[in-house]
LUMKE-33355 format. One record per residue (C-alpha): residue number from 0; residue in three letters; x, y, z. Coordinates in Angstrom, 2 decimals, always signed. Layout:
BEGIN
+-----+------+---------+---------+---------+
: seq : type :       X :       Y :       Z :
+-----+------+---------+---------+---------+
: NUM :  ALA :       X :       Y :       Z :
...
+-----+------+---------+---------+---------+
***
This chain:
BEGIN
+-----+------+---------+---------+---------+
: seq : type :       X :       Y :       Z :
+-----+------+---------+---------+---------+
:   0 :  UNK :   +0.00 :   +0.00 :   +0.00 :
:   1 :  UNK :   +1.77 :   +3.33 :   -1.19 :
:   2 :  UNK :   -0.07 :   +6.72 :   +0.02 :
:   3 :  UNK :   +1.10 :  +10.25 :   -0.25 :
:   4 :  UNK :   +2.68 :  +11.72 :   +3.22 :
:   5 :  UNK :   -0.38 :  +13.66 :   +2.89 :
:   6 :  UNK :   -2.85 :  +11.28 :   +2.96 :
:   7 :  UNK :   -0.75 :   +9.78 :   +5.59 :
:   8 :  UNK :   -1.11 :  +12.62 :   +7.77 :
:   9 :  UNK :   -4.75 :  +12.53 :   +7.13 :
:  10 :  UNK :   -5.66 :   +8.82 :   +8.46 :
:  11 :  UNK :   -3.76 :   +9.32 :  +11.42 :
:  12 :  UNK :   -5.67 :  +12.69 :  +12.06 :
:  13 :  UNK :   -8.80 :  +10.95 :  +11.75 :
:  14 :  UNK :   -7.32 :   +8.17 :  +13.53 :
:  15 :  UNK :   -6.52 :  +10.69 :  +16.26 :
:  16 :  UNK :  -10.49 :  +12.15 :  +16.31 :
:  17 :  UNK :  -11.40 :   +8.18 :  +17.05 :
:  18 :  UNK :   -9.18 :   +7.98 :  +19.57 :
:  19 :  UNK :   -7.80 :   +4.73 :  +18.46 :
:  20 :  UNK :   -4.00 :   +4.76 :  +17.42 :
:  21 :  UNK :   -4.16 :   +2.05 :  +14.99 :
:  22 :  UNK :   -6.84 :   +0.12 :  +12.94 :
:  23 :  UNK :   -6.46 :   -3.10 :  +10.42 :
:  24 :  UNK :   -7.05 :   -2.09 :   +6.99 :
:  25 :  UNK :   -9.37 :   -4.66 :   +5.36 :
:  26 :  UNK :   -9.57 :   -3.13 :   +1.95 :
:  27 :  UNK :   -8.32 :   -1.11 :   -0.87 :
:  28 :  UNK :  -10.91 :   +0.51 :   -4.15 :
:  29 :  UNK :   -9.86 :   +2.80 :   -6.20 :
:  30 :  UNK :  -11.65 :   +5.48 :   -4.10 :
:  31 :  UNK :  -10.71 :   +4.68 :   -0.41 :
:  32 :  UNK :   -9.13 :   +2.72 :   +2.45 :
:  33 :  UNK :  -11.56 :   +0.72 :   +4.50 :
:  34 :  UNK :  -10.51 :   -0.32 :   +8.24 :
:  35 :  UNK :  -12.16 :   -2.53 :  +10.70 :
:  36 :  UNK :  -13.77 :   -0.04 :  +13.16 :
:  37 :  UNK :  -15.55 :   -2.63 :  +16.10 :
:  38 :  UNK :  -17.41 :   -5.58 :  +15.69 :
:  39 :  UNK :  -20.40 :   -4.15 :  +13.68 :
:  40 :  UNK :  -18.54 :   -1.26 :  +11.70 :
:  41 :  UNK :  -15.85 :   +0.23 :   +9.37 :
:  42 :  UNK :  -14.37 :   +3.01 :   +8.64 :
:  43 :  UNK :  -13.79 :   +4.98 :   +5.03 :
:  44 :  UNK :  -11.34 :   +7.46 :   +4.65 :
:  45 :  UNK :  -11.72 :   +9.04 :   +1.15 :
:  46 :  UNK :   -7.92 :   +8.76 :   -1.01 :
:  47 :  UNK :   -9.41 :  +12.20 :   -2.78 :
:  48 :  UNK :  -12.20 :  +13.70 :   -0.69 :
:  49 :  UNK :  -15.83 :  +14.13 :   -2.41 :
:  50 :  UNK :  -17.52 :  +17.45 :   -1.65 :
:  51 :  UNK :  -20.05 :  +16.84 :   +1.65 :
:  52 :  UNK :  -23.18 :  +17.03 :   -1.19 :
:  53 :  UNK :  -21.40 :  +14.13 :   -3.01 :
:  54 :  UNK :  -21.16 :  +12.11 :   +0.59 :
:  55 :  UNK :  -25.16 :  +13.66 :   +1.48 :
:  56 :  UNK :  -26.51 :  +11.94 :   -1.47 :
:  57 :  UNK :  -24.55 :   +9.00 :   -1.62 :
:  58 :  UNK :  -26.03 :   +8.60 :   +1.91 :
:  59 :  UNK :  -29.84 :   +9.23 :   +0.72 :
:  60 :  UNK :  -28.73 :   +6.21 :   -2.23 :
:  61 :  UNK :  -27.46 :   +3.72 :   +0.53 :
:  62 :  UNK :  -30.93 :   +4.06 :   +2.84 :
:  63 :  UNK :  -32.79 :   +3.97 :   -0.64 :
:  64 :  UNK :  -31.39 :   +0.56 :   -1.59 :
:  65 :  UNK :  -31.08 :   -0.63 :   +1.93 :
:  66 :  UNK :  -35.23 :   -0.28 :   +1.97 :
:  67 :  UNK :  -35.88 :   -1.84 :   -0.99 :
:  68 :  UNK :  -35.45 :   -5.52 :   +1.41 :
:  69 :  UNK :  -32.79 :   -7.40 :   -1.28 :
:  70 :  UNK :  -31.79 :  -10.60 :   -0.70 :
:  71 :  UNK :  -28.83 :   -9.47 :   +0.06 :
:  72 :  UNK :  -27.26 :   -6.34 :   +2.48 :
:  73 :  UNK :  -25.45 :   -3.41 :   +0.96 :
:  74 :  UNK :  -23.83 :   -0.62 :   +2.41 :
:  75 :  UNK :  -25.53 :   +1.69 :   +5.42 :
:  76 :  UNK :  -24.06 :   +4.86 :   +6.61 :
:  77 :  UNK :  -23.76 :   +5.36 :   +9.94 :
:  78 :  UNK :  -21.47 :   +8.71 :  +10.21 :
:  79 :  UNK :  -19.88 :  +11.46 :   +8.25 :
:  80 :  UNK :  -16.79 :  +12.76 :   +9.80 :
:  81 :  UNK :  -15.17 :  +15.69 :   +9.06 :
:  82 :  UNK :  -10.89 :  +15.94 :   +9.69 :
:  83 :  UNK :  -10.28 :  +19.58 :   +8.25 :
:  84 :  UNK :  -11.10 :  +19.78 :   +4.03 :
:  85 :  UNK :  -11.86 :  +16.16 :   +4.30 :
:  86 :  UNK :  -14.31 :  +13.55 :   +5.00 :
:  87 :  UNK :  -14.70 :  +10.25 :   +6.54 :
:  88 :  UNK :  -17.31 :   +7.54 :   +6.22 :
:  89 :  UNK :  -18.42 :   +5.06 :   +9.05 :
:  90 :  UNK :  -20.44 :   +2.51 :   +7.70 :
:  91 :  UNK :  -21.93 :   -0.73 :   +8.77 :
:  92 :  UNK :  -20.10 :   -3.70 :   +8.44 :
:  93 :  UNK :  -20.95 :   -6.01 :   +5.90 :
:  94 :  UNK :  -20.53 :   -9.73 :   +6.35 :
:  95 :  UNK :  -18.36 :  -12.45 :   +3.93 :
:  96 :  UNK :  -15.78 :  -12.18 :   +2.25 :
:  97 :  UNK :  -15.72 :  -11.10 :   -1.33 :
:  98 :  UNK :  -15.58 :  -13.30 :   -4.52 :
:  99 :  UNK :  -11.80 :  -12.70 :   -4.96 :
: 100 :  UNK :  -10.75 :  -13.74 :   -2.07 :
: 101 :  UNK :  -12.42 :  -17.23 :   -1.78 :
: 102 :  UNK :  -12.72 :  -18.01 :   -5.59 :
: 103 :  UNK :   -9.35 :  -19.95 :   -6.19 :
: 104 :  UNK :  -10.07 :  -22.03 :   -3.15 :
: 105 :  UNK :  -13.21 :  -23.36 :   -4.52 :
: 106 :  UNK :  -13.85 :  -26.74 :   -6.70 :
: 107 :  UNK :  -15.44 :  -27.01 :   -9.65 :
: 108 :  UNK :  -19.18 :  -27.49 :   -8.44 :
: 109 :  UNK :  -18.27 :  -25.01 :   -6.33 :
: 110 :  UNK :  -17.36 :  -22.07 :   -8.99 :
: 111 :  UNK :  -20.60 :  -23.43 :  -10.95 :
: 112 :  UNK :  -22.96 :  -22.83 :   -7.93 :
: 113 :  UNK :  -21.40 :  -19.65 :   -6.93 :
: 114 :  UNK :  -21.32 :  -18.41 :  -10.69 :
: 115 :  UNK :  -25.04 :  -18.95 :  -10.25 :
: 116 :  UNK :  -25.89 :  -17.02 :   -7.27 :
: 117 :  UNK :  -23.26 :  -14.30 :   -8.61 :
: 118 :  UNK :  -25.27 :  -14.03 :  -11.66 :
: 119 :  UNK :  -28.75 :  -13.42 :   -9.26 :
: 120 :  UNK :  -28.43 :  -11.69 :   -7.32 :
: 121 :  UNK :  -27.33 :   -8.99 :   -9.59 :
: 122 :  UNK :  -30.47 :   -9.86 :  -11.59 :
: 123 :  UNK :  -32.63 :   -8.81 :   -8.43 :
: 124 :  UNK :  -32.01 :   -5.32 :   -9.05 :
: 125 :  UNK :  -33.99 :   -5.60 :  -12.71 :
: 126 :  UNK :  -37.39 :   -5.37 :  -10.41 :
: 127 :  UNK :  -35.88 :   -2.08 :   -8.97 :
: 128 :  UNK :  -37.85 :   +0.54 :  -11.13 :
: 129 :  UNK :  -37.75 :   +4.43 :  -10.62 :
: 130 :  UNK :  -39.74 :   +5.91 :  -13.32 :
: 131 :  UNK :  -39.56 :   +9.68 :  -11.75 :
: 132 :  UNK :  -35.92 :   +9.75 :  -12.58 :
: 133 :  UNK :  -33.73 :  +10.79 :  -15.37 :
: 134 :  UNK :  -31.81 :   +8.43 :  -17.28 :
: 135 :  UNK :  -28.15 :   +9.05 :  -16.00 :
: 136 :  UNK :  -25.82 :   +8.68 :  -13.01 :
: 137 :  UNK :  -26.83 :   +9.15 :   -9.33 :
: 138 :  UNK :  -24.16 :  +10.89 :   -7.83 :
: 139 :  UNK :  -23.60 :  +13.36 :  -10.26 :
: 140 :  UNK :  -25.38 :  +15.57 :  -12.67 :
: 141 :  UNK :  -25.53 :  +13.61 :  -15.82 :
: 142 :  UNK :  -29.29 :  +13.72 :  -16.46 :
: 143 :  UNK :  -30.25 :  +12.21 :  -19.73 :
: 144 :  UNK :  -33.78 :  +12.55 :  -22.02 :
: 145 :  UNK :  -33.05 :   +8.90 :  -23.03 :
: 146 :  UNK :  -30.38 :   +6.00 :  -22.57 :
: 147 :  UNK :  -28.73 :   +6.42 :  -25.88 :
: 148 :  UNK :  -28.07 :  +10.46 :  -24.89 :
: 149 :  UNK :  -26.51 :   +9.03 :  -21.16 :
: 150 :  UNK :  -24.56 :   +6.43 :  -22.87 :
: 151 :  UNK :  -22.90 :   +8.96 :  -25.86 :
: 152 :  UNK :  -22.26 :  +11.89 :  -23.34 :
: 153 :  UNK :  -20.53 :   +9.51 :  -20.39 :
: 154 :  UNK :  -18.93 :   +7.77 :  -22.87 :
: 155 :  UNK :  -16.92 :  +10.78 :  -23.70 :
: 156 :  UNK :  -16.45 :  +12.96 :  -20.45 :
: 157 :  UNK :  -12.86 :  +11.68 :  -20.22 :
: 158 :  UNK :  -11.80 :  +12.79 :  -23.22 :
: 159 :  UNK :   -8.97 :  +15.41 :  -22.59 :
: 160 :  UNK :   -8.30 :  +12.56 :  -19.37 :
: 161 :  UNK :   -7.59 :   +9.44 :  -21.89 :
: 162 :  UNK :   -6.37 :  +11.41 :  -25.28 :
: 163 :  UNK :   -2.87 :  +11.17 :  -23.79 :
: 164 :  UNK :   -2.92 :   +7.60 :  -23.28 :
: 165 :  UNK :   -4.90 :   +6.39 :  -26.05 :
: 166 :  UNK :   -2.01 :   +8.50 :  -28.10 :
: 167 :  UNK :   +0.94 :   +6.89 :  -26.41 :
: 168 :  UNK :   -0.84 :   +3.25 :  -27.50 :
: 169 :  UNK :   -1.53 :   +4.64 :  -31.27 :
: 170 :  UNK :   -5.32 :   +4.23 :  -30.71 :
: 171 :  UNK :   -7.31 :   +6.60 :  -32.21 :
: 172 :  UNK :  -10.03 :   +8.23 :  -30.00 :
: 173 :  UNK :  -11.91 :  +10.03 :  -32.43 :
: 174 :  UNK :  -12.12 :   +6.38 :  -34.61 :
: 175 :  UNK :  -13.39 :   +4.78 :  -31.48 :
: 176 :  UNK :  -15.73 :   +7.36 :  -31.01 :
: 177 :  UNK :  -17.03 :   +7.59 :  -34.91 :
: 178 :  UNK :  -18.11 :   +3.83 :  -34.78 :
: 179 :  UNK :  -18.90 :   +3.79 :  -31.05 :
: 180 :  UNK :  -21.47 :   +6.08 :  -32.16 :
: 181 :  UNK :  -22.95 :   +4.06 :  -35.02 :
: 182 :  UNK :  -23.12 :   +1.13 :  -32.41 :
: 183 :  UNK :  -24.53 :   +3.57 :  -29.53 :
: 184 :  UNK :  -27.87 :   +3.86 :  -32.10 :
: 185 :  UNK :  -28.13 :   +0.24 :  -31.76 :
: 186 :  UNK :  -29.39 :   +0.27 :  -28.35 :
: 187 :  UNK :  -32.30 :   +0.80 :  -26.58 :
: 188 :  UNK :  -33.47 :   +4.56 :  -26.56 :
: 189 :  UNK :  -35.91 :   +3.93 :  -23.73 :
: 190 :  UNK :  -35.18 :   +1.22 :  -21.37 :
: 191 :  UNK :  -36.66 :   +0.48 :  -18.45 :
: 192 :  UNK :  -35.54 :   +3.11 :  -15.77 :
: 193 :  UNK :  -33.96 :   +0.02 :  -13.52 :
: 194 :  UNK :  -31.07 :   +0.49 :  -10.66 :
: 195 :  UNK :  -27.75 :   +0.08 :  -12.24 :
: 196 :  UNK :  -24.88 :   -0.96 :   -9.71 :
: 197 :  UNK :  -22.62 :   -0.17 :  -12.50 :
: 198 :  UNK :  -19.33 :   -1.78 :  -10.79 :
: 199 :  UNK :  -20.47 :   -5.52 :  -10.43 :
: 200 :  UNK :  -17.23 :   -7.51 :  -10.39 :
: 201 :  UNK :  -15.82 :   -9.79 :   -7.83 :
: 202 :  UNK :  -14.11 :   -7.41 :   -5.41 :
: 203 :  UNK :  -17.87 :   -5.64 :   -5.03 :
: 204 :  UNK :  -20.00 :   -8.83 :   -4.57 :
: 205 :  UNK :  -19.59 :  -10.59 :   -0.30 :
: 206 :  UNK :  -20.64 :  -14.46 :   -0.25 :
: 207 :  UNK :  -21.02 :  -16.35 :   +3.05 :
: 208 :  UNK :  -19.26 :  -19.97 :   +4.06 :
: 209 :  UNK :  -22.45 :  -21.41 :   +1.54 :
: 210 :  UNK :  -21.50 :  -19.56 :   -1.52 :
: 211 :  UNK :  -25.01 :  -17.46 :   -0.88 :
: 212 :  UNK :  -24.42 :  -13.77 :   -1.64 :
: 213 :  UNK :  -24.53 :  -11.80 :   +1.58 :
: 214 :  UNK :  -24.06 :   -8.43 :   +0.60 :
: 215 :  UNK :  -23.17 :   -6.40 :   -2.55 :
: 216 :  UNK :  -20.56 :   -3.39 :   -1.84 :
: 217 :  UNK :  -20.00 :   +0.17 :   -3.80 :
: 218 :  UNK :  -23.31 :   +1.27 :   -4.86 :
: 219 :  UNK :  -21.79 :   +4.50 :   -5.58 :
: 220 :  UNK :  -20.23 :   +6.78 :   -8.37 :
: 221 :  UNK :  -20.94 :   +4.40 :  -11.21 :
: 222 :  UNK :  -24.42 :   +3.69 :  -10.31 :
: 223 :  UNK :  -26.92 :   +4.99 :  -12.81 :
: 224 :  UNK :  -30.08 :   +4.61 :  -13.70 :
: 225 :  UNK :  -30.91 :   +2.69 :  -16.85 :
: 226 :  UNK :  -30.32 :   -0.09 :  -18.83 :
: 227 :  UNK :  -30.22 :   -3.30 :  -16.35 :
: 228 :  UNK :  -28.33 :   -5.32 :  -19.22 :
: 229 :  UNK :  -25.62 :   -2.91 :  -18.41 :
: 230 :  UNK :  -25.10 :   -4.79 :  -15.10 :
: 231 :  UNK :  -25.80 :   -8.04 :  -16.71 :
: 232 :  UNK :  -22.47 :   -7.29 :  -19.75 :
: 233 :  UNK :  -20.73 :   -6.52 :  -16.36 :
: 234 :  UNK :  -21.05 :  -10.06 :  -14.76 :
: 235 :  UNK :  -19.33 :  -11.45 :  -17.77 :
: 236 :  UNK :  -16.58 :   -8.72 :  -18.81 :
: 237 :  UNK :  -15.38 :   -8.33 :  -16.01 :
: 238 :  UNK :  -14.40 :  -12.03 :  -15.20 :
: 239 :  UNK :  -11.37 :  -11.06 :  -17.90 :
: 240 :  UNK :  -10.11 :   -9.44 :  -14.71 :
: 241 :  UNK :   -8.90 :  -12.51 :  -12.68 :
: 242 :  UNK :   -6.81 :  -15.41 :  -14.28 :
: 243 :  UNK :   -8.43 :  -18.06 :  -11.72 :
: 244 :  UNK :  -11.60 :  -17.87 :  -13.72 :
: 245 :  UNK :  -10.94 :  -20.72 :  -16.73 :
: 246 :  UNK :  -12.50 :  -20.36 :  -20.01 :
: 247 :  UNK :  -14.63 :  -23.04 :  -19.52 :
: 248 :  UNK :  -15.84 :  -21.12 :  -15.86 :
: 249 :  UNK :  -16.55 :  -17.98 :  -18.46 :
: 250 :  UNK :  -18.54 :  -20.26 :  -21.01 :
: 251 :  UNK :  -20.85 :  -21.69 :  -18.50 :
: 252 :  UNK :  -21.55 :  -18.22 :  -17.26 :
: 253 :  UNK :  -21.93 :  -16.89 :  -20.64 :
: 254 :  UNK :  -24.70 :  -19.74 :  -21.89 :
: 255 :  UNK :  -26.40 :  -19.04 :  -18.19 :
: 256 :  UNK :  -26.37 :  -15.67 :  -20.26 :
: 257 :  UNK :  -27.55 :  -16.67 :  -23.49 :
: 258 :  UNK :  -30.80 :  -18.70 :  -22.06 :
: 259 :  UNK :  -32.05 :  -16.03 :  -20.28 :
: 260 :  UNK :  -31.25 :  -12.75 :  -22.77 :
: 261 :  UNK :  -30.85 :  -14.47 :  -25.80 :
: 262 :  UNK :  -27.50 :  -14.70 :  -28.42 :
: 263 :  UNK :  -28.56 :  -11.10 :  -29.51 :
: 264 :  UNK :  -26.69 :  -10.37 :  -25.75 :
: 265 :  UNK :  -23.56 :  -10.65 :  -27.56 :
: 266 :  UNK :  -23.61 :   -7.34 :  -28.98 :
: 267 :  UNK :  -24.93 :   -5.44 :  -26.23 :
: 268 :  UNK :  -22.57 :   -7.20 :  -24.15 :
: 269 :  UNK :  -20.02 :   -5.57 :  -26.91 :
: 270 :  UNK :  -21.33 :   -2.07 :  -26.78 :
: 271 :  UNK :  -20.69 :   -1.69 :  -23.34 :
: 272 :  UNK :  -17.25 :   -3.62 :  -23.13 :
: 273 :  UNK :  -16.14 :   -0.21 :  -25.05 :
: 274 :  UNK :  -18.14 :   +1.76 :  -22.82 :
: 275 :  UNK :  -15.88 :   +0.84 :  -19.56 :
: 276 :  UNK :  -12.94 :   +0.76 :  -21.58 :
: 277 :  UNK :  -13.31 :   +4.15 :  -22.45 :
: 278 :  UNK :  -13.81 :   +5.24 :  -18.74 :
: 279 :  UNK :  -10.86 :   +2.76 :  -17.67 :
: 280 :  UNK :   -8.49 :   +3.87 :  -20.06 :
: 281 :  UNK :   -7.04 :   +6.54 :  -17.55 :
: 282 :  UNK :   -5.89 :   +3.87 :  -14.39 :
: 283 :  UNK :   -2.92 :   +2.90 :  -15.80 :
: 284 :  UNK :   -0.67 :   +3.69 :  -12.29 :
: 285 :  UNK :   -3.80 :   +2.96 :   -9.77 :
: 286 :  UNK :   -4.80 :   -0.11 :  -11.59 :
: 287 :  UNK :   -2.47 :   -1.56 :  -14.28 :
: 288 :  UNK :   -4.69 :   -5.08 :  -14.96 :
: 289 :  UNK :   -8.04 :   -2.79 :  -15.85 :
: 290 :  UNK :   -5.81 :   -0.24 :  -17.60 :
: 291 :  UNK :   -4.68 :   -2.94 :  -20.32 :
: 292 :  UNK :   -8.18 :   -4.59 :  -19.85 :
: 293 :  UNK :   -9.35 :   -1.48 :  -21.31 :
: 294 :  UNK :   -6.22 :   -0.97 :  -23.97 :
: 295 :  UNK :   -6.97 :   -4.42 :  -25.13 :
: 296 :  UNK :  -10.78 :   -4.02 :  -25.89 :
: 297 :  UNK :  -10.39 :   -0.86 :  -27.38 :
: 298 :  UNK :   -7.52 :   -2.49 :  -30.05 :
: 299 :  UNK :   -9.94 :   -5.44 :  -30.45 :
: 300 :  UNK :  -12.79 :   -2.65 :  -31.47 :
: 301 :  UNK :  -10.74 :   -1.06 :  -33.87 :
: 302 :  UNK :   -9.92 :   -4.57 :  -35.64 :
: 303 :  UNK :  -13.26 :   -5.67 :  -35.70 :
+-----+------+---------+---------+---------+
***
């Protein structure tokens, strides 16, 4: 774990305002340090602070999903803290482990049954409907007439952020974008107005000692409302992320896929591979494996 002297500075600040002189750090995103804080809680200190109206409605999207009685839990704010410009989350404590952690140490059955449940639970948001809403993110103001508009205008909101690395790769953004557009027209205009997660992978998704999903984690910055098959093309892209999952793992998923969606999937599934690549393409030094995830997929587009 690397961190600034900075941000250094800050967790033992807000270590200080606890009162506690040390806690166990029990995970790493892209957006924070979480710590065991107690038997029932944790804390969330912020790598690059959010403004306190970011935090406020991220709260008001936690008790919003926490009351809609999933199978599963998700993520309950309990505090926000303030140590001088910056904020600190204590949430509820979430039980399991996630995916990534217990996957390799599973059989065959095992990775099969879990596959399953991985694939379901995610599927129990598509009965989450808010019709009163925009089409766009939550946490931000990217308010869309339709899905297509959403899709087209997130798609390209890191433009001056990725031009720099899509140029050092020789891939040409304003190619990607020309046919991304074509393909963009393919999609649904008006979609059911379902809960997205938008960042369902492994390291998000909690699963107790029977393989049952007990909580799904980061409801957050890429959640949206939208398309639910955007969730869905996440289940399977996202597997290209860990080498433990086998090809045959990925086919079984992908048929459990097929059945339910139909082959026609595939090119949605497509669409929105270069949709995350495009908003990936900037984590080369915070995360390497989703940075050539995303180099990859946009070469592949290009070719195809």
């Amino acid at each position: 774990m690397n961190m600034s002297d900075t941000l250094q500075e800050k967790i033992k600040g807000i270590f200080s305002i606890l009162h506690v002189s040390d806690l166990p750090l029990i995970g790493e995103g892209g957006e924070a340090y979480v710590y065991n804080y107690g038997e029932d809680k944790v804390l969330k200190i912020f790598k690059s602070s959010p403004n306190k109206k970011e935090v406020e409605k991220m709260n008001q999207l936690f008790k919003l999903v926490d009351s809609m009685h999933l199978t599963f839990e998700t993520p309950l704010i309990l505090e926000i803290g303030e140590f001088k410009d910056s904020l600190f989350l204590i949430e509820k404590k979430l039980k399991g482990n996630t995916i990534d952690k217990v996957y390799s140490q599973l059989n065959a059955e095992q990775r099969k049954a879990l596959l399953q449940n991985y694939l379901e639970a995610i599927e129990s948001l598509s009965h989450i409907f808010f019709d009163q809403l925009s089409y766009g993110t939550i946490l931000s103001n990217v308010d869309c007439t339709n899905w297509k508009e959403f899709i087209e205008e997130k798609s390209q909101s890191k433009k001056d952020i990725i031009l720099p690395f899509l140029q050092e790769e020789g891939i040409s953004y304003d190619e990607i974008i020309s046919n991304f557009r074509n393909d963009i027209d393919t999609l649904q205009q008006y979609p059911a107005k379902n809960l997205v997660h938008g960042d369902y992978f492994f390291g998000n998704v909690l699963v107790d000692e029977n393989l049952t999903i007990s909580a799904v984690i980061d409801f957050g910055w890429w959640s949206c409302i939208g398309d639910h098959l955007m969730d869905i093309a996440g289940v399977i892209m996202f597997l290209d992320l860990y080498q433990e999952v086998s090809q045959i793992e990925k086919d079984y998923l992908n048929d459990l896929i097929s059945k339910k969606y139909g082959t026609a999937f595939s090119h949605v599934l497509s669409i929105y591979r270069v949709y995350y690549s495009l908003l990936l393409a900037d984590c080369k030094e915070p995360d390497p494996k989703a940075y050539n995830w995303s180099i990859h997929n946009l070469n592949e587009y290009l070719k195809s």
